[in-house]
N, C-alpha and C positions, 0 to 999 in steps of 0.2 A: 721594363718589358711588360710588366703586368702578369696575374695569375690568366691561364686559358681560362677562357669560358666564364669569368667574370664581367663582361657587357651584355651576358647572353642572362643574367638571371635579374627581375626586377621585381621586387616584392615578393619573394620566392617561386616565381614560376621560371619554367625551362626552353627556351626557345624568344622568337622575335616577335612574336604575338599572343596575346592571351590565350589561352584553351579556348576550344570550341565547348567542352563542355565537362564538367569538375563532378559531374554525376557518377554516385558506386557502382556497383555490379548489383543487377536484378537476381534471384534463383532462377530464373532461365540463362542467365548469362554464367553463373556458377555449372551448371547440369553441362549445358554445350560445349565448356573449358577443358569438363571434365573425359567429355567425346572426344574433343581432340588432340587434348594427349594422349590418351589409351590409342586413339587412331594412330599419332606419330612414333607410339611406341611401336604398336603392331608393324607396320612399316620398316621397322630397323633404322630409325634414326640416329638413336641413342648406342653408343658404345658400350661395353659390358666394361665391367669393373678391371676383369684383367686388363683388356688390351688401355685403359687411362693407366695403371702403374707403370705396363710396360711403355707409356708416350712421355711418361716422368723421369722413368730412370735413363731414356734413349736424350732427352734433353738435357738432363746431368751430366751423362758421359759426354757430351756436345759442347756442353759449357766448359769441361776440364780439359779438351781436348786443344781449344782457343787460345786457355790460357797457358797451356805449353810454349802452341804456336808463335803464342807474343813472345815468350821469355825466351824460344831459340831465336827467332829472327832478330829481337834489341839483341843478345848477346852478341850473333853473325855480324852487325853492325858495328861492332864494337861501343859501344853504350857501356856508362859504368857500370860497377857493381852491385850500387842503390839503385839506378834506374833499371835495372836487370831485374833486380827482387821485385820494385815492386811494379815492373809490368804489368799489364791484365788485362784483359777481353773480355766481354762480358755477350751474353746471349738471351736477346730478347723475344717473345715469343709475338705476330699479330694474325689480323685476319679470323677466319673463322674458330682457328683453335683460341686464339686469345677474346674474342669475342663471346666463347662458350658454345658453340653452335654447329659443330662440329661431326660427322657422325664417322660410322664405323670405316676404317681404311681411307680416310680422308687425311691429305699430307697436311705437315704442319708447314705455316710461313714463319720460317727466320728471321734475325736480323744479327751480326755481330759486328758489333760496336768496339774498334781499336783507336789505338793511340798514334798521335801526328807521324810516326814515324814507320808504322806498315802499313805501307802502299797498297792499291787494288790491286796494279798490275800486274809485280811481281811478286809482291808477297801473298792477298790472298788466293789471285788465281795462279799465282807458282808453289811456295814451299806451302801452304794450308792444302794446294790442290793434290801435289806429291804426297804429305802425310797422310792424308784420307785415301789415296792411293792404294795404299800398301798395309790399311787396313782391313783384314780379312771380313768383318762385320760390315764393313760399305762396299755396295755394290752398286751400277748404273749409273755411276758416276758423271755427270755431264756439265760441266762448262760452258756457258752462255756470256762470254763477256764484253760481247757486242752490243747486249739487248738495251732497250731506253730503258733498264732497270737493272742492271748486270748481279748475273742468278747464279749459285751452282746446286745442281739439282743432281740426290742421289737419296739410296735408301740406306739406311741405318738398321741392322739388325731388321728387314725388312718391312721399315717406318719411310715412309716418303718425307724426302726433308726438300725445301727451298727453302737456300740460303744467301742472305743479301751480305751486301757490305756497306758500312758509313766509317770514314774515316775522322776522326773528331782533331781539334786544332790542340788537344790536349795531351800533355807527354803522359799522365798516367790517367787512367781511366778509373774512376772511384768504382767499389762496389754497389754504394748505391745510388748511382745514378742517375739524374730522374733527365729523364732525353724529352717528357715534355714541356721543358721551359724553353723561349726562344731562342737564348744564348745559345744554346748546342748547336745552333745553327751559324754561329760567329766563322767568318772564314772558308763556311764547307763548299767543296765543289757542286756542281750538279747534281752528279750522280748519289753524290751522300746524300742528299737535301730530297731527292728522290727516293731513297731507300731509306730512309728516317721517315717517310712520311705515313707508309702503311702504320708504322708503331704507334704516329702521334693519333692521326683521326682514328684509330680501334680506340686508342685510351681515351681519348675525349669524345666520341660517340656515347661509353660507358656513363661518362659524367655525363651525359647532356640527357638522359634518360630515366624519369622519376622513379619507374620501376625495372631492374634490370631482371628479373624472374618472367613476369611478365613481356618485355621485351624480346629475352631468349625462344622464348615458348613459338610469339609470335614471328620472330623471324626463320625460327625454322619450318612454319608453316609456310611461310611465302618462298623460301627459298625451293620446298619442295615441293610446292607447286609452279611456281615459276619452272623449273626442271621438268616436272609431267607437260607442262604446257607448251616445253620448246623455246623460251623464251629467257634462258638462262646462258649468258653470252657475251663476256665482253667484247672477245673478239669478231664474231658474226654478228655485232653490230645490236645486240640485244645490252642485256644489263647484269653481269656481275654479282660476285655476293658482297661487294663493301656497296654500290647499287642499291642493292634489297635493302641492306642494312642501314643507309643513309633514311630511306624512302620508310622504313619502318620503323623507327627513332622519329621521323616527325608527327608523324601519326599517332607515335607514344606521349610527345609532349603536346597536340593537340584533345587530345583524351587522357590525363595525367593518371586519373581512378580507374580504367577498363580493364577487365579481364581479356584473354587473348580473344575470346569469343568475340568479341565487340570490335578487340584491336584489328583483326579482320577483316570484319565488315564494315569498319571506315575505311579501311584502306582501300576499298573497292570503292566506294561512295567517294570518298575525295580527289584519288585519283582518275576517278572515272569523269568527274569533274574541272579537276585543272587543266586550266586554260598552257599547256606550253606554250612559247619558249620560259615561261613564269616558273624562275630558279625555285627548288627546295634546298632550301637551308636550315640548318639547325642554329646559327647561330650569326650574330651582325660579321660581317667583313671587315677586318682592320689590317690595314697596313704595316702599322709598326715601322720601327725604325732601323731593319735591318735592309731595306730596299727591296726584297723580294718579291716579283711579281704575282700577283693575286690574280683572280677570276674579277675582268672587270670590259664588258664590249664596250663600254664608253671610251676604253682606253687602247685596248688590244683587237689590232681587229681581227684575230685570227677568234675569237671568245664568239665575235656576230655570227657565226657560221650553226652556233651550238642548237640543236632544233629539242632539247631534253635535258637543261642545264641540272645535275644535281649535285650540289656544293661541299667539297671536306669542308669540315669544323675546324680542322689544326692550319695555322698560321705554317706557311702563305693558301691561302684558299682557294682550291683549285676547281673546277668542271671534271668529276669523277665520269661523267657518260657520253664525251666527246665522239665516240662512236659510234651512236644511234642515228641512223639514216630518215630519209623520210618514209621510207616501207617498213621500219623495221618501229617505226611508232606507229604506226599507223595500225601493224602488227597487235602492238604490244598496246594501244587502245582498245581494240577489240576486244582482248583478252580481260581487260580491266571491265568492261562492261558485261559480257559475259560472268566474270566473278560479281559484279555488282547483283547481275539479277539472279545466280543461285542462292546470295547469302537475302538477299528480300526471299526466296522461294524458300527457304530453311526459316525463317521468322514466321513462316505460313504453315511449317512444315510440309512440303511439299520439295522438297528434297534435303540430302543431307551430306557429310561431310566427301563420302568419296563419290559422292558429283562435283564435288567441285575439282577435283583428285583425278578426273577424268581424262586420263593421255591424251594426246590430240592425236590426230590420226593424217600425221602427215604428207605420207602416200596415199590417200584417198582425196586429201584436200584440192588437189589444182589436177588438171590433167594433163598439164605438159610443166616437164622440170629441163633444167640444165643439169647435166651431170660434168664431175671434174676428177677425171682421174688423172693421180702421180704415183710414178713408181721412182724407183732407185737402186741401186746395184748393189747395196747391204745395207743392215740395220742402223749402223750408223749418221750413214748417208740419206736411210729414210728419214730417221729421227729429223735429223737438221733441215731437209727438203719440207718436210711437213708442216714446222714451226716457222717455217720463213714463208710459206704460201696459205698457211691459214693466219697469216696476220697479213695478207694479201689479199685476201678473199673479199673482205669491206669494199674493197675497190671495185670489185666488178660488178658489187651492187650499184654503188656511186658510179659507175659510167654508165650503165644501162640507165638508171631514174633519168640522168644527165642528157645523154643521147636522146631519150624519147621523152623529154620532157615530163616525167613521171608518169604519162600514158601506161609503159610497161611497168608491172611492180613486179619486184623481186622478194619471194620469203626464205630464206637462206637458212638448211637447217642449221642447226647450234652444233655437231656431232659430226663424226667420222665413219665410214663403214668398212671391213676390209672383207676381202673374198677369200679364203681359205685355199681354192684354185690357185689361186694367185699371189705366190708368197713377195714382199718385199713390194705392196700396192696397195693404196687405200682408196678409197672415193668422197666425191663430199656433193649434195646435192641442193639446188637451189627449185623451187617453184613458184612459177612464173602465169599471171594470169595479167589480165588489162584492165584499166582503174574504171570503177565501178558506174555508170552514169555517163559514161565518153561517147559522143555521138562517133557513130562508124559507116564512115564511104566504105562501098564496094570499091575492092582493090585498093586500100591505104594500105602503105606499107612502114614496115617499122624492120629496116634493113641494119644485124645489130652483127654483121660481123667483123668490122672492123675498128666493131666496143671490143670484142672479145679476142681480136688478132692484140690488138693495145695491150690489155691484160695482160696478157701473155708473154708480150714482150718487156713487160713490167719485171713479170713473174720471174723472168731467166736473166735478169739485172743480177740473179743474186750474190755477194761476192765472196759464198763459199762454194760456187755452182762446180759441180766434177760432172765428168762424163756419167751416163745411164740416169741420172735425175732429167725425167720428164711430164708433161704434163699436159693431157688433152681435154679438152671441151667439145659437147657434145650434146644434143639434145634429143629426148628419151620422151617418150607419151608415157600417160600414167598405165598404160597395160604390157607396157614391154622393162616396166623399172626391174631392175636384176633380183634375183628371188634370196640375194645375198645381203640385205639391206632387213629382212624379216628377219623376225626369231625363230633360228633354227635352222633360216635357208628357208622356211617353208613358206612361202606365197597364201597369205590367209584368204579363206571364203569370205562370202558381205558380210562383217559383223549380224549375229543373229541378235544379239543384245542393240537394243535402243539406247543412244545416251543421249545426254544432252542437248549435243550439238547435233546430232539425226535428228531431235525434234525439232529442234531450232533452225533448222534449213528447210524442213519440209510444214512446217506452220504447228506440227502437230503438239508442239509446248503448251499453247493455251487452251487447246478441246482437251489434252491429256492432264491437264491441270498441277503438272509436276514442277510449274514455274509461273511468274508473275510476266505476261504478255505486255509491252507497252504499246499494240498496237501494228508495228511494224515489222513485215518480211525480213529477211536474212538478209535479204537483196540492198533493201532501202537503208538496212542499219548499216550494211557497209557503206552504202553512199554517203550517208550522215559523216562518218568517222572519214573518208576519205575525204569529206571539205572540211573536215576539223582542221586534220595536217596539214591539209593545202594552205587552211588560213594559218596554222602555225609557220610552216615556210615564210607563208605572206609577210608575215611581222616580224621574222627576222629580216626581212628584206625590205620593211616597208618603206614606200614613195616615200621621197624626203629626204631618206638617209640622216637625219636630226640625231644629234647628240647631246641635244639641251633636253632635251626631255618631250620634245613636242612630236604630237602623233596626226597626221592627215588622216582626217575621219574618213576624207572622199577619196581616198585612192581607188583607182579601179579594180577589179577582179583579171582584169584579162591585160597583162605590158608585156614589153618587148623588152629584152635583156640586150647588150652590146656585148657580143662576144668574138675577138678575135678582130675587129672593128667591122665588124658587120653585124645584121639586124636578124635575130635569132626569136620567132615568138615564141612566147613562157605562157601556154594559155592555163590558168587556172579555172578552173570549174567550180561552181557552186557562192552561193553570199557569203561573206563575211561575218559573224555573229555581231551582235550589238555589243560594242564595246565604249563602256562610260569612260568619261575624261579623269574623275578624279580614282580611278583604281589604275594609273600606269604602275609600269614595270619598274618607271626610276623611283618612284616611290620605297622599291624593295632596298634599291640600291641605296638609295639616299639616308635609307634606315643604318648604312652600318655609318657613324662618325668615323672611319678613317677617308668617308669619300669626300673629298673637298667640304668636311662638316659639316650636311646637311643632313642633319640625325632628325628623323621624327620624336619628340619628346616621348619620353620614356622609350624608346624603341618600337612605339604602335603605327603600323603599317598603315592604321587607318582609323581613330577615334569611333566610327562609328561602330567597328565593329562587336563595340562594347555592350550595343543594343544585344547583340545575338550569342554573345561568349561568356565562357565561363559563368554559366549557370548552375544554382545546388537547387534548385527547384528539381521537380518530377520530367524524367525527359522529355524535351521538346517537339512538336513534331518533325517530321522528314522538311517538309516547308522551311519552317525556322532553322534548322539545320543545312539546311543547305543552303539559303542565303546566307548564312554563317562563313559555310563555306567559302562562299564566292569572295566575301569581304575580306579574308584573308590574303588573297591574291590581290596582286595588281594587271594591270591589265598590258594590254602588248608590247613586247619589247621592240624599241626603236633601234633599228641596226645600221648598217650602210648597206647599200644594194651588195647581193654576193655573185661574185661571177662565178660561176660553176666550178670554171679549169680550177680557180684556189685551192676548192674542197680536198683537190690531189694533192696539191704542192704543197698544201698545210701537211697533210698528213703522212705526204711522203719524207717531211722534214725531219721527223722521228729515225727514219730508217736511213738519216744520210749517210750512216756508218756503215751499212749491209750493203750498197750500193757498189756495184764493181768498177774500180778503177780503170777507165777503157783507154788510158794511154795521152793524159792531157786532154788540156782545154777545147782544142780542138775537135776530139773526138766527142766529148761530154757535147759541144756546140752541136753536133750533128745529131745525135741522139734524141739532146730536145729540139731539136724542128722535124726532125718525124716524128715524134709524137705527138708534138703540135699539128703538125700535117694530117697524121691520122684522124688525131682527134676533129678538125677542120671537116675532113671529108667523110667522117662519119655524119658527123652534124649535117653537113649538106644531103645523105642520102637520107637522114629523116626528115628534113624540109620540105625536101623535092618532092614534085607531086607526084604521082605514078606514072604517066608518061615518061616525065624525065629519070625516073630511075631506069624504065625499060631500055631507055635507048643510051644511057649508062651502062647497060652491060647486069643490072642487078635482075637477072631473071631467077632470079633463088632470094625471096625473102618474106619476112611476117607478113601476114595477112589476115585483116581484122576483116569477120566475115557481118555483113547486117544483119545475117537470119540467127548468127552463132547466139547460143545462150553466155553465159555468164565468164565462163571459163574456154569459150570456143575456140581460143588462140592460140596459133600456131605459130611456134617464132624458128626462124631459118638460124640455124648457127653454122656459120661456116670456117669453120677451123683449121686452115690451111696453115701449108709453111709450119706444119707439124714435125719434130725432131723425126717421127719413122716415117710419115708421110704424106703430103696432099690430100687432104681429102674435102668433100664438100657433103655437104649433111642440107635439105631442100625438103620442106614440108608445106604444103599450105593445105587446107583443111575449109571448104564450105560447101555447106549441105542448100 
């Protein structure tokens, strides 16, 4: 099987390409290290001393508790005497608490590890679920054993605990354990091989990381900024903390010597740089001989769809960010550049650590949102309602980009709001403007209600759905958003305080000189990053569809997609960047030898980039650094053309268990051809020119005005066939 993470080291460096650069930490890079953790201290990131004892002794009692559970259920089984005794369960810890990163009231991720002989079904979600039951010290106890990860989530002496299960092919389960060798994977079902998997990539993140002090430091900087920023998300289609964690682990082994000072402002510099779909990985891809399928779109074509691949290290190696949409990168590019020029603006001194810390100001951002409220008829019913329609909510990003050809973008916040009035109700809200640079006819329409009737009918598939769970859609201008959404209930005045981003939208960054200006409006930066995406889309999609590794330099910017077998235009906007032949994507791939053996010697992505890496000379310029940069990457990934519908069906494939059973094939038949249906004639009313929607019947729908600024759009949500009632919601908006 081989030790993990032994193809990954060559000549003692960590990762699949050389460092960028082997250079110490300056006394400015000391001083600024020393700002940001007193800053993450200030903050409350860090846990006091008590509440880490009291996470120690709550994990002990957890572990003693398991291994009861094993020794009554072998005995129930009738099991001998010796396999009785030496039963045993053992309790592993991953994710941020085992990462170190962890901060105050933040739950821990579990994992218990049992022997061939207790079951998920009935043993851990039956007598495990009963004995925690009916212990006075756990409370909130909640059962998920549906979920693509099946969870039981409760509090412990009032410790939030998620808790997994992997079942091993083993009668006794050793104390010590070591679950990251590949054999523990001999035999195991799915869902083990899943729920082992958080344990393995935290423990081999660790290893793959030259300084893990360093590392910690820097990861909780990005995690809590990514969280000010709104961009902390797996589920709303943003990026996660094993995400962060991945993406700030390569950054550690492309910078092996930096103090976190630095390790942040590469982070912003390279990733503000990477060309997506161009995987991050920590380490080569190998197969292995257990058969398990790997992250591989030359192979799987559900992998071509991924517009943000970022790679587990633990065998079999997966796509951690299959949820990033194309507005939710597009997003989360912004954001990237945005930190890129505060930390240039902090090398200037001309700003400092809590500019970069600067909350986004979501409800000031767009002036027209989608609002989604669900209620339920008690706490329980909410709980469950919630968790099955915020892991739904991706989707109504995905139909809207789909329907309007990305025309319309959707920013989906990360978060929940609940109204106090309104007990047993939360909301969740999306903001919605039109892609930046799109030429606009008077009277184009962008008719999206029956993206959003789809949804819905998605939404109430669910198959623990009970009476009083419902759930309406609704669109709200930014001056009527509910005053229940602020802090406090209170509806804030115009920020008196300038930050940032005020300067940054209105030019006054560069005359106020609290930032380095590259020249370009807020306006034009987004148009840039909006043809970045578009070209990332492009290349996962690129003409051709090639799987040998060949890339059509001349494909167009503007085709037609076949969808449904008719002719749907995908108009993309904007050039393509220059992209050189010899930095492809297969190049990355080809780097790990389990791919049909073609390993680049020693594992280098690209000989040349030896010119520009791992230097102990005096730092090099931004220049040299950044062609460094580039050479690490390879260049676009060659996919098969993606038809849109898939994007659902792939990811509805996850939830085929939640799905409700509506009475056979038959009815299942029926279900998807109206959806298919819907989806059909939604498409059609964004094709159709304005004429033909009028005389369609669609006198209620978005309206992109010529004279409108930036954010002038008004999109018609019309939410009928509402569980209370019909209703139609018709806005258009030109001055």
């Amino acid at each position: 099987m081989g030790s993990p993470g032994l193809s990954t080291r060559n000549n003692g460096r960590l990762g699949i390409t050389e460092p960028i650069s082997l250079g110490g930490p300056t006394e400015y890079d000391e001083i600024k290290t020393r700002e940001l953790e007193k800053f993450l201290q200030d903050v409350g990131l860090y846990e006091s001393q008590e509440e880490a004892v009291s996470r120690e002794e709550v994990l002990g009692r957890l572990d003693q508790i398991v291994k009861n559970w094993v020794k009554a259920i072998s005995r129930a089984k009738g099991l001998n005497d010796q396999l009785v005794q030496e039963a045993n369960a053992k309790i592993f810890t991953f994710g941020s608490y085992r990462l170190g990163v962890h901060g105050p009231g933040a739950d821990i991720d579990t994992l218990c590890v049992g022997p061939r002989h207790a079951t998920r079904e009935e043993d851990f979600f039956g007598e495990l679920y009963r004995m925690l039951s009916e212990m006075p010290e756990v409370t909130e106890l909640h059962p998920v054993p549906d979920a693509h990860v099946p969870v039981m989530n409760f509090k412990f002496k009032g410790v939030s605990i998620d808790l997994l299960y992997a079942k091993l092919s083993l009668w006794v389960i050793p104390e010590d354990l070591d679950i990251s060798q590949d054999s523990i994977l001999q035999n195991a079902d799915e869902q083990t091989v899943r729920s082992l998997n958080g344990c393995r990539v935290t423990d081999q993140i660790l290893r793959l990381v030259p300084n893990i002090k360093n590392f910690r430091t820097t990861l909780r900087c990005m995690r809590f900024w990514a969280k000010c920023r709104g961009v902390y998300s797996n589920v709303a289609g943003f990026l996660g903390g094993i995400n962060w964690a991945l993406l700030v682990a390569r950054i550690c082994q492309l910078y092996p010597n930096a103090l976190p000072n630095m390790l942040v402002s590469r982070f912003f510099r390279v990733y503000t740089q990477w060309r997506w779909p161009n995987p991050v990985m920590l380490c080569a891809i190998e197969e292995r001989s257990l058969g398990l399928q790997v992250w591989d779109p030359r192979r799987n074509p559900k992998d071509r769809f991924h517009l943000m691949p970022i790679i587990t290290p633990a065998y079999p190696c997966m796509n951690s960010s299959y949820n990033v949409s194309s507005s939710t990168l597009r997003i989360m590019t912004e954001e990237f550049e945005r930190g890129n020029e505060i930390c240039e603006a902090m090398e200037a001194n001309k700003a400092d650590w809590e500019t970069l810390f600067e909350p986004f100001s979501f409800f000031e951002a767009y002036k027209n949102y989608l609002q989604i409220d669900i209620n339920a008829e008690n706490e329980d019913d909410l709980r469950n309602w919630k968790g099955w329609v915020e892991s739904r909510l991706r989707q109504l990003t995905l139909k809207i980009e789909r329907h309007t050809y990305n025309m319309l973008q959707c920013h989906p916040h990360p978060g929940e709001f609940t109204d106090r009035s309104r007990p047993l109700h939360c909301s969740y809200f999306m903001g919605l403007q039109r892609k930046q640079g799109v030429p606009v006819n008077e009277g184009e329409h962008f008719d999206i209600r029956l993206t959003v009737e789809e949804f819905k009918h998605t939404v109430n598939m669910y198959s623990l759905w009970k009476v009083g769970m419902e759930i309406h859609v609704t669109h709200v201008k930014r001056r009527n958003i509910p005053s229940f959404v602020f802090p406090g209930g209170i509806r804030p005045s115009r920020p008196s305080k300038a930050t940032w981003d005020s300067r940054r939208s209105s030019g006054e960054k560069s005359s106020e000189s609290k930032g380095v200006s590259d020249g370009l409006d807020d306006g034009r930066k987004r148009k840039r990053i909006d043809d970045n995406v578009a070209n990332t889309i492009k290349r996962s999609s690129s003409a051709g569809s090639s799987l040998n590794g060949e890339v059509n330099e001349g494909s167009p910017s503007v085709g037609n997609v076949s969808v449904g077998g008719g002719l749907a235009s995908a108009n993309v906007i904007g050039e393509p960047r220059e992209v050189k032949t010899e930095s492809k994507i297969t190049d990355i791939i080809d780097n790990s030898k389990s791919l049909s053996g073609n390993l680049a010697q020693n594992g280098e992505l690209n000989p040349q980039s030896k010119d520009f890496s791992a230097t102990n000379d005096a730092p090099f310029s931004k220049e040299a650094e950044n062609m460094a940069i580039e050479k690490i990457m390879s260049g676009p990934y060659v996919t098969n053309d993606t038809l849109p519908q898939e994007l659902d069906e792939l990811d509805d494939f996850e939830y085929r268990n939640q799905v409700k059973d509506s009475g056979g094939n038959k009815k299942d038949s029926l279900m998807e051809s109206t959806s298919a249906n819907m989806a059909a004639a939604s498409l059609a009313n964004v094709a159709a020119s304005p004429s033909q929607m009028s005389s369609n019947g669609a006198d209620s729908s978005t309206t992109l005005c010529p004279s409108g600024g930036l954010e002038e759009l008004e999109v018609l949500i019309c939410s009928f066939l509402d569980w209370s009632c019909r209703r139609y919601c018709s806005v258009r908006t030109c001055s």
